[in-house]
Structures are given as C-alpha cells and as structure tokens.
C-alpha positions as CSV (number, residue, x, y, z in Angstrom):
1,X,-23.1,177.8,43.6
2,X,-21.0,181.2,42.8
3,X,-21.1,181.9,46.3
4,X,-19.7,178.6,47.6
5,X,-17.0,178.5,45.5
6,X,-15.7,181.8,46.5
7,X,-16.3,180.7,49.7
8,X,-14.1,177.7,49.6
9,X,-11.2,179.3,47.5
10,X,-11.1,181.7,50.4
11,X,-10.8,179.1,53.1
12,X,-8.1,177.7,50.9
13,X,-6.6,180.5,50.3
14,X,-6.3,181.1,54.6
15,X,-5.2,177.7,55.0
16,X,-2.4,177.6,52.7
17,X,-1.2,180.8,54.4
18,X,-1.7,179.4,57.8
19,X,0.4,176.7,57.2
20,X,3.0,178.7,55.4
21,X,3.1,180.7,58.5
22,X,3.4,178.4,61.4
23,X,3.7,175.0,60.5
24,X,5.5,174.9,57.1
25,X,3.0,172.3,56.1
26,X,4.0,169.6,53.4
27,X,0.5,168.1,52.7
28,X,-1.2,166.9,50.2
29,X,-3.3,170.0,49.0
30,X,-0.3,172.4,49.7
31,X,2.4,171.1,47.3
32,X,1.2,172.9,44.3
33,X,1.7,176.3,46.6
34,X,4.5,178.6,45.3
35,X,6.1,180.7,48.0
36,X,8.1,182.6,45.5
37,X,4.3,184.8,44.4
38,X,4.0,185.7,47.8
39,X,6.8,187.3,49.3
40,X,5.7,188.1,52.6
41,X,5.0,184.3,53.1
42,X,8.7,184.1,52.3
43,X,9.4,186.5,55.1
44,X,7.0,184.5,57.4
45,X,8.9,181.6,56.8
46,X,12.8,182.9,57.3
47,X,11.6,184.4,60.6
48,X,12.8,187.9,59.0
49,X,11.6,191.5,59.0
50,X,10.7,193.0,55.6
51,X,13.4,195.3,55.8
52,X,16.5,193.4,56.3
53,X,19.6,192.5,54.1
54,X,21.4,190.0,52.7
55,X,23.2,189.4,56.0
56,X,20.3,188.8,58.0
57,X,18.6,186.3,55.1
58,X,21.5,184.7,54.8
59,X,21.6,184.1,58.8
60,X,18.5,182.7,58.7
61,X,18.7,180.7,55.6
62,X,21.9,179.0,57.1
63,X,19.7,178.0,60.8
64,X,16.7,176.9,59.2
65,X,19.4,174.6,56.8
66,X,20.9,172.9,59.7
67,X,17.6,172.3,61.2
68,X,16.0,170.5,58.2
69,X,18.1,169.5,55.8
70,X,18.2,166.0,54.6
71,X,21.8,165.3,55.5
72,X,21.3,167.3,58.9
73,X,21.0,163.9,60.4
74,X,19.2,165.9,63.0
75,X,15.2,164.4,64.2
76,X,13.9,167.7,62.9
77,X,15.0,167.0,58.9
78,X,12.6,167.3,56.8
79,X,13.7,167.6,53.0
80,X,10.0,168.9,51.8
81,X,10.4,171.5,54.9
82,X,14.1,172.3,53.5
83,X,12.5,173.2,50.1
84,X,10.0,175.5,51.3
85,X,12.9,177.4,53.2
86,X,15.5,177.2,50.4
87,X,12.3,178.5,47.2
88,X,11.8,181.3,50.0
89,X,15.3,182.3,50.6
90,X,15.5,182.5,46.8
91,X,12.7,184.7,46.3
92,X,13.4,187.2,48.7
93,X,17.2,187.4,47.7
94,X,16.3,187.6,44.2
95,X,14.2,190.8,45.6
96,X,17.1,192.2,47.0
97,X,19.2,191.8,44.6
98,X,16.8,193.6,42.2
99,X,16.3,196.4,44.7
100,X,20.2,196.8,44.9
101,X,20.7,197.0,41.4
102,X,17.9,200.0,41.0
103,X,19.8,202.0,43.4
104,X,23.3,202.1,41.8
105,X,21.5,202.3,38.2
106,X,19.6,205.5,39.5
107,X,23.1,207.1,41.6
108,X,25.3,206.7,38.3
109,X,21.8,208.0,36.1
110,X,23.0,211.8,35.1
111,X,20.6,214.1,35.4
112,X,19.4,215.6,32.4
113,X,20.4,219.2,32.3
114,X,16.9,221.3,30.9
115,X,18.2,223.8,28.5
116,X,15.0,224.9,27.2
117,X,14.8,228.0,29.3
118,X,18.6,229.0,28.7
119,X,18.5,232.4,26.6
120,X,20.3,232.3,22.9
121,X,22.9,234.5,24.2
122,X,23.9,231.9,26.6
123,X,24.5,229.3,24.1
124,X,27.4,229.8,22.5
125,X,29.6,227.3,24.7
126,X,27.3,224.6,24.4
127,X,28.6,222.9,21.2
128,X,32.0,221.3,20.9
129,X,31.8,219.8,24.4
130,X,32.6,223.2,25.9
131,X,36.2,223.1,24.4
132,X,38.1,226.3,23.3
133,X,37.0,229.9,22.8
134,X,36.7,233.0,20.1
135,X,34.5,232.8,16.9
136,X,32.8,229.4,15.5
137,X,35.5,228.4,13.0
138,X,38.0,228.9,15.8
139,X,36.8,227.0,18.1
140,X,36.1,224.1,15.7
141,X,39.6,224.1,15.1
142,X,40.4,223.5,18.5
143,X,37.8,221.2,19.0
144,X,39.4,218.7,15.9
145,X,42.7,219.2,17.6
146,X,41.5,218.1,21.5
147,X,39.4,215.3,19.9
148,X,43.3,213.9,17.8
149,X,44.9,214.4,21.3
150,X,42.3,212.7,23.3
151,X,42.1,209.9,20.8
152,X,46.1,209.7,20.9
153,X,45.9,209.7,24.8
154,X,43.6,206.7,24.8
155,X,45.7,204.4,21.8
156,X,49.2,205.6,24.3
157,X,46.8,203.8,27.5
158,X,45.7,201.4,25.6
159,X,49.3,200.1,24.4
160,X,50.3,200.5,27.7
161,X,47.5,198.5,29.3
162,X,48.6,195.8,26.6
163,X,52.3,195.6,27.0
164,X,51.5,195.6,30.9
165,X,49.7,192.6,30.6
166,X,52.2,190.5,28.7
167,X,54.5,191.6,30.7
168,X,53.1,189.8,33.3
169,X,51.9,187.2,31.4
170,X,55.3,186.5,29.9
171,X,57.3,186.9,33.5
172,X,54.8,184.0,34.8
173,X,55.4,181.6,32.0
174,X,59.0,182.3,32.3
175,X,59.0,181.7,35.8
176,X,56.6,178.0,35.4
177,X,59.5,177.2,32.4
178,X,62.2,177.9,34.9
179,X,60.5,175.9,37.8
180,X,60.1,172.7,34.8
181,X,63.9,173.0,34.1
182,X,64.7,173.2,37.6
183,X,62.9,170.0,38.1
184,X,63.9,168.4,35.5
185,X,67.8,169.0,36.2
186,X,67.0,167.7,39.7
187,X,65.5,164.5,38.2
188,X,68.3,164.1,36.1
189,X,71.0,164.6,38.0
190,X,69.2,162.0,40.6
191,X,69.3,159.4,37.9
192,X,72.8,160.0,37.3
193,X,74.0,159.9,41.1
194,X,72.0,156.4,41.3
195,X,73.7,155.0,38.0
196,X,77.1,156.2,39.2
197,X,76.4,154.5,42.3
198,X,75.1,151.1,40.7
199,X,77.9,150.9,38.8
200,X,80.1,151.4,41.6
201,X,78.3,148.8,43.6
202,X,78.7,146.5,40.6
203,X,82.4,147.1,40.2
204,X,82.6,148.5,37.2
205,X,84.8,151.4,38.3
206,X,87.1,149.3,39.4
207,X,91.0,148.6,37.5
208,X,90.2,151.6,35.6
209,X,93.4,153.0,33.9
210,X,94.9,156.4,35.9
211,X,92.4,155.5,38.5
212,X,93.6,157.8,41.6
213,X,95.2,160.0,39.4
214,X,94.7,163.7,37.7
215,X,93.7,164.0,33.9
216,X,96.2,164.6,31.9
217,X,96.0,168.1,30.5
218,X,98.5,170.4,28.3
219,X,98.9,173.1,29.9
220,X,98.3,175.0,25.8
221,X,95.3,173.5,25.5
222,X,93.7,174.7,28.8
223,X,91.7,177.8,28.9
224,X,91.5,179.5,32.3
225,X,88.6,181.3,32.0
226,X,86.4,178.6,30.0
227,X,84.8,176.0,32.3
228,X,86.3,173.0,33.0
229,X,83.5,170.8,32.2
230,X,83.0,172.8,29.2
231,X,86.5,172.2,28.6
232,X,86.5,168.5,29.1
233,X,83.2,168.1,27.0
234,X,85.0,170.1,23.9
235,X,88.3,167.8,24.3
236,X,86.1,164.4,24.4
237,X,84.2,165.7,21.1
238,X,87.9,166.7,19.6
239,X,89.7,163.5,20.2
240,X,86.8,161.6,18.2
241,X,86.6,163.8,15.5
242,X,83.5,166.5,16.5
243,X,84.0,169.9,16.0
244,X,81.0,172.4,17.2
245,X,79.6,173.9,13.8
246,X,81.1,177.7,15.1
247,X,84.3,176.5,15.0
248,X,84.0,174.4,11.8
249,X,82.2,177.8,10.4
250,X,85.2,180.3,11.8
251,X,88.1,177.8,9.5
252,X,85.8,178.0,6.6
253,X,85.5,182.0,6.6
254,X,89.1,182.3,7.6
255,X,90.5,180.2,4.3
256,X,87.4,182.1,2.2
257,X,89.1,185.3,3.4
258,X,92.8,184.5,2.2
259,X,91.6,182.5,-1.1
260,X,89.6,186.2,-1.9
261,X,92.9,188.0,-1.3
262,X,95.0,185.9,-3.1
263,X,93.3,186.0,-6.2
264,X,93.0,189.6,-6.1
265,X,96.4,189.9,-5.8
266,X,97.5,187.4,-8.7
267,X,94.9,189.1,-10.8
268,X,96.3,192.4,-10.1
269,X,99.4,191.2,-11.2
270,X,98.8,190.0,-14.6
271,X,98.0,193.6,-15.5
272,X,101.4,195.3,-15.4
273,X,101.8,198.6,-13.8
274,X,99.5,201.8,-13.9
275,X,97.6,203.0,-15.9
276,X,95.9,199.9,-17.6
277,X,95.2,200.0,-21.6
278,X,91.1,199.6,-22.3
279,X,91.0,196.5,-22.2
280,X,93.0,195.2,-19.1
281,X,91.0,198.0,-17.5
282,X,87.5,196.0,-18.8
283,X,88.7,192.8,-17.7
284,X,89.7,194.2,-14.1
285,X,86.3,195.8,-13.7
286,X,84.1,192.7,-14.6
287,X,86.9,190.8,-12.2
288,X,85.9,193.3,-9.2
289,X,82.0,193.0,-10.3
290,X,83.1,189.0,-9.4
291,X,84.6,189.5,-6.6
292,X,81.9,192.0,-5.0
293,X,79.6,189.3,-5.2
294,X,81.9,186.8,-3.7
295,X,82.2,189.3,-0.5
296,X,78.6,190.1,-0.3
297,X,78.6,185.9,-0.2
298,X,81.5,186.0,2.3
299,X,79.5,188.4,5.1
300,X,76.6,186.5,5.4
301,X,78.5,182.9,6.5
302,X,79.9,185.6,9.0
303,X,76.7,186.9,9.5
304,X,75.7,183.5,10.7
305,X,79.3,182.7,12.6
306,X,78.8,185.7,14.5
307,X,75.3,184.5,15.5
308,X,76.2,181.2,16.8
309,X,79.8,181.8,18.3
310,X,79.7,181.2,21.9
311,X,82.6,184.0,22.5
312,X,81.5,187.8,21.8
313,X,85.4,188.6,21.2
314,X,85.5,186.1,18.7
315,X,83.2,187.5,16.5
316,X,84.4,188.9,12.9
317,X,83.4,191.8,11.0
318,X,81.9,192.0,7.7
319,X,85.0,192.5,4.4
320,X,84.6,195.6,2.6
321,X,85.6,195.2,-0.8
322,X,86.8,198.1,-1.9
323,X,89.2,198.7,1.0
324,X,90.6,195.0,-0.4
325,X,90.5,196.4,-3.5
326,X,92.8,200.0,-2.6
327,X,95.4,197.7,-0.4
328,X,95.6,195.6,-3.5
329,X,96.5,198.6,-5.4
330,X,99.1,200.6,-2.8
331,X,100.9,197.8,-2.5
332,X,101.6,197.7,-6.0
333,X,101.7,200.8,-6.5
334,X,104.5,200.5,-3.6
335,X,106.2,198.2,-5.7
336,X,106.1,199.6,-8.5
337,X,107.8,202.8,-6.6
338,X,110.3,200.5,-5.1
339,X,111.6,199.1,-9.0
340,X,111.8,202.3,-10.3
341,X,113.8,203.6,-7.0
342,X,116.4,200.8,-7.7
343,X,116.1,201.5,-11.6
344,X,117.3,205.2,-10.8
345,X,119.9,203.8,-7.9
346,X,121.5,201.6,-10.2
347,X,121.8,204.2,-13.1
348,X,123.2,206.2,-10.5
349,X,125.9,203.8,-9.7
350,X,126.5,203.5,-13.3
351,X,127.2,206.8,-14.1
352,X,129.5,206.8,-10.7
353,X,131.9,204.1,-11.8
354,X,131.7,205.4,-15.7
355,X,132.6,208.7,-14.1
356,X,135.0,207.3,-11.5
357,X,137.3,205.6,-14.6
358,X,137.6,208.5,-16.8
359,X,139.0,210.1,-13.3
360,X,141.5,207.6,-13.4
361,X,142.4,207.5,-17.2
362,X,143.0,211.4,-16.8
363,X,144.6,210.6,-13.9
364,X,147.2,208.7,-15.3
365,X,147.4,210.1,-18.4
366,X,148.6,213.3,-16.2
367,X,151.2,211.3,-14.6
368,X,152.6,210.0,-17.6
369,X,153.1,213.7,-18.9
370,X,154.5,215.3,-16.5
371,X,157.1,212.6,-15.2
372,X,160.8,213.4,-16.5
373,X,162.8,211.2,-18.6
374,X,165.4,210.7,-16.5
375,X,163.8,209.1,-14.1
C-alpha cells in the first residue's frame, strides 16, 4: 500500500509538471496546483531563462497577455490560461525584486573595520570620531565644539530646506489665486458688457440728460495723477454723502490736533508769566500728565490713518508732547519779552518828552532874561 501511494503521488507530481510545461493545463486535478512554489515552472511557463530581468519578464508577460486574456477577443483566450501566466509572472518578479533589494542592502553595508589586532599605541585617535589633536581633555574640547557646529549646520539646512519649500508652496497658491481673480474679472466684466448691451437694446440709454456730451468736471476737483475711474467712483460716493473711512479718519485727527493745542495754550495763559507760585506750577503739571495721555490717545487713530490711507505722502506723524509743550512756552515767553520791550520803550518815551519840556521851560526862561527892556 506504502508503495503505491508513493507511486501515484509521483505520477502526479510528473503530470502536473508536464502540463505546467507544455500545455498550461486547466483541468480538473490541476486547479489546486500553485505555480508560485515552484519557480522554475514559472520560468517554463513565461518562455524565459533563469537569468533574465525585469525587462525580459515583463516582455513576455505582456505576449502571453494579448494571447489569452479574456478581453483579447482573440480564439486563443483563455482566462484560467491568463491566470496561470499572470500567478507566474508574479512569482518570479517578486523574486527579482527580492534579489535586487539584497544587492543594494549589501553595497551600502559598511564593512566592519576589525580593531582587535590594532596595538594600544595606535589608539589614541579612535575616540571622538577622529576630531582634533593634543592630550585627552583637549581634544574633548574640540570634539564638544565640532559636535555645536555640526548641530548648528544642520538646524541652518534644515530652516533653509523649510523656507524653500513654502516658498514654493506659497508662489503656487499665489499664482492659482491670481488665475481665480483673473477669471473671475473676466466673468464679470462679460456680464457687464451683456447688461450694457440689453439695456441698450431695450432703450434704456436712450433721452438720457448730457447724452453726447463730456462730464462736467471742475477743473479744482480733478487730480491728474489719481485715476479717472477712481476719481469718478470717489465723486459719485461724495455727492451722496460717503466719505471713505481714511478721509473721515484724517478730519477727525486734524481737529483732535488743533483742540490739543488750543487748550494748552488757554491753559498756559491762566497762569501769568514765569516762574509759576507752587501751586499754579501743581496744577500745570497734573494738566500736562492730562494731556500726555490725550497724545498717547491721539498717535494711535494716526497709527490706524496711516495704515489705511491710500496715499504714502499723506500719511502723518505721531505728536510729541513735550515739543507742544516748549512751543507753548517760547511763545509766551516771546510775549512776555515783547510787553516788557514796550514797557521799557514807552518809559523811554516818557522820560524823552519829560526831558524835552524842561528843555523848553529853560529855554524860555533864558529868553525872557536876557531880552532888553527896550525892546
């Protein structure tokens, strides 16, 4: 009984490779064969050598595909035929894939350098990666000082590699949001043409007032180097009462800017002239703790004009108080230089007539003496 049965697994065994060989065989007792254990089968089948490459499998793959494929539509498909060829031409490139792989994992394997026969005295520039020279401690040093560089080298690529790549990132999605606004202007501009049009067609444009005619425009309200469709839009907005913020912003800062100055200067004034008692010189320093505060208030609206003014000339620097502050007080000081220059010019003019009428008393008086009777 042992006999016959390794008889007859033998016989099967030759048969199935028979048929795997010459007649890729899809019969009954051969569908439970697997092609992929036997790789020279596999070879059989494709027609191939044992040493090609993937060129050559794929070569043959691809002709023994059009010849029995299913959807071939050729008399020789087959689609139990085009599995045997397709499980084979698996199996073998799954082979060569693995054989390819072992050969660049052993050519990028270092080889292990055997130090075991290297005399002591030939050790010394083993350690620290082979980096600097003189005694131990010295050579530590320098070996903490390459590793700081090499690790500031690799965060220097590293941020470089980075910004690179949003670079490019950013200079693509700026160039899709550019293409989308392009295409959108286009669309909208379309839209508009075909609404101008309609209307036209309707007659809607028609007995329009100054039809035929150029806008009216005053020559001081027209800005040569502004756009004129700019210009037109900002005129429309102006006659019905719209204002864009900036300019709403630049009146408010403006008046903000005079009201601060006046009231400095009327404060100043209720003080008198210099030097202040103790308490007008209180008062005026809580007023300029006041009107700090006000200032520091003041440069950040211009902070925000500045950001959202269309014009870079018409931007406005920030108020420094105390320059506001020493104007304030030259020009009364000024004054107060002035009043006592016409105090002293009009005692001057005093003294001038005073002296001027005791010229002419003496005068007289002179006269009067030495005139003779007679006469």
């Amino acid at each position: 009984m042992q006999c016959a049965r390794v008889l007859s697994r033998s016989l099967l065994g030759r048969t199935i490779q028979f048929h795997s060989l010459r007649s890729f065989s899809t019969s009954g007792h051969l569908l439970g064969y697997k092609l992929a254990k036997n790789l020279r089968d596999c070879y059989s089948l494709l027609g191939i050598a044992d040493d090609c490459n993937e060129a050559e499998l794929k070569e043959a793959f691809i002709k023994l595909a059009k010849q029995y494929h299913p959807d071939s539509r050729s008399k020789t498909a087959d689609p139990r035929k085009f599995a045997q060829v397709e499980e084979a031409y698996r199996a073998v490139q799954e082979k060569l894939v693995k054989e390819r792989n072992k050969e660049e994992a052993e050519e990028n394997k270092e080889e292990d350098v055997d130090i075991k026969h290297t005399a002591p005295q030939h050790r010394q520039y083993l350690g620290f990666e082979g980096v600097g020279y003189g005694t131990p401690t010295q050579r530590h040093r320098q070996y903490q000082q390459y590793r700081v560089d090499r690790a500031a080298n690799r965060v220097v690529d590293y941020k470089v590699a980075k910004l690179s790549a949003m670079s490019e990132s950013a200079l693509v999605l700026q160039e899709k949001r550019a293409a989308r606004k392009a295409k959108i202007v286009q669309v909208i501009d379309r839209l508009v043409e075909d609404m101008i049009a309609e209307s036209m067609a309707n007659g809607e444009f028609d007995n329009l007032p100054g039809k035929g005619k150029p806008l009216e425009r005053k020559k001081s309200e027209y800005n040569p180097y502004q756009d004129t469709a700019t210009h037109l839009i900002n005129k429309i907005l102006n006659d019905n009462g719209f204002k864009p913020q900036w300019v709403e912003l630049e009146v408010e800062v403006r008046n903000r800017i005079k009201e601060l100055r006046k009231n400095l200067d009327t404060k100043r004034a209720t003080f008198g002239s210099e030097p202040f008692s103790l308490q007008h010189q209180k008062q005026w320093n809580t007023y300029l703790d006041t009107f700090r505060e006000d200032i520091v208030a003041l440069n950040k609206r211009i902070d925000k004009y500045n950001m959202i003014v269309p014009i870079m000339a018409k931007q406005l620097g920030h108020i420094k108080p105390d320059r506001e502050v020493a104007k304030v007080m030259e020009k009364f000081r000024a004054q107060e230089e002035q009043e006592k220059q016409k105090t002293v010019a009009v005692e001057e003019t005093k003294v001038d007539e005073k002296s001027s009428k005791e010229k002419m008393r003496w005068g007289i008086l002179r006269h009067w003496r030495f005139t003779p009777l007679n006469e």
